[in-house]
N, C-alpha and C positions, 0 to 999 in steps of 0.2 A: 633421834630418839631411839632407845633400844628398851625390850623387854623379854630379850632370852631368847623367844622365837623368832622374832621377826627385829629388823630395823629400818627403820624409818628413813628415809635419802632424802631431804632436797637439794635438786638442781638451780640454782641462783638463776642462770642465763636462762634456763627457760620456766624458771618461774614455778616448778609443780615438785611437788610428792612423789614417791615411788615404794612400795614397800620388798625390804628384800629378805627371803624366808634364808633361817637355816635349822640348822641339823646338831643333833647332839648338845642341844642346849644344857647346862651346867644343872643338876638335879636340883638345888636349893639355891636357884636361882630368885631372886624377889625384890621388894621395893628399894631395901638397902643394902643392898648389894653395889659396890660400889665401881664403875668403870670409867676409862681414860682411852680416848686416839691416840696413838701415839703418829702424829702425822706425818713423819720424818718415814716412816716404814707401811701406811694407811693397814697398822692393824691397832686394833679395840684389846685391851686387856679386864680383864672384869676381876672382881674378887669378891663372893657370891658372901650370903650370910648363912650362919646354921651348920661352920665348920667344912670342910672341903679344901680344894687348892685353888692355883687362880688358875684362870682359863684366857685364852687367845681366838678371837676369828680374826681371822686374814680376810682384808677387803681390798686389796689388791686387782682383783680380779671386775669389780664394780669402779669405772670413771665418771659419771653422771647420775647413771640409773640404774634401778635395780635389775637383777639377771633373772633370765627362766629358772640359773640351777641355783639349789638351799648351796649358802658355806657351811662350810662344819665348824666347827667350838673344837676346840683341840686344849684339851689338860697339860699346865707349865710345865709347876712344881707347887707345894706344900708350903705355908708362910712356917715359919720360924715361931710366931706367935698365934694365940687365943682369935677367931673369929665369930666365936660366939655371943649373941646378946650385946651387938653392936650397930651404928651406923657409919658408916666410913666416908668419906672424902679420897679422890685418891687423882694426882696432878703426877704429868710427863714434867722433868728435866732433860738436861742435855744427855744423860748416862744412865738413869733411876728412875723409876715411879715412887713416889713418897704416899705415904697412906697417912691418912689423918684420921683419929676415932674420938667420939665423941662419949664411950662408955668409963662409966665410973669402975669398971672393974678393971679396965686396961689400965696396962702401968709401964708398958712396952716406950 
């Protein structure tokens, strides 16, 4: 589970929770704001709502459980298209993250 500040780890083998803080969370960060693992690289891509670009934490550094240190949120690049007054969807392929929106103004 993720919510900007903090994300949420469970360990399967051992069964528990872990919470791990980070840093420089995305300023219009919020409920639909939409992110994806991309597991192949264990990093998180988000793409916030209310306009802004996507963002990246690197989880690399977390294998089970959460760490002492916050990761940082690191700014991509800027979509090509409107993120405003939407809710997203948004799935890893082999090459691409696909966004799916759900707003009547998008025509993208």
């Amino acid at each position: 589970m993720l919510t900007g500040q903090k994300v949420y780890i469970y360990d399967f083998a051992g069964d528990a929770w872990s919470t791990q803080s980070t840093s420089s969370p995305p300023a219009n960060y919020g409920s639909r704001s939409g992110s994806v693992l991309d597991h192949d690289t264990n990093v998180i891509f988000t793409l916030p709502t209310g306009g802004g670009g996507m963002y990246q934490l690197d989880m690399n550094s977390i294998t089970k459980t959460a760490t002492g240190d916050a990761v940082a949120w690191e700014a991509v690049t800027n979509p090509s298209f409107e993120t405003n007054d939407y809710r997203t969807t948004m799935a890893q392929a082999s090459n691409h993250i696909s966004r799916f929106s759900d707003s009547s103004q998008d025509r993208s």
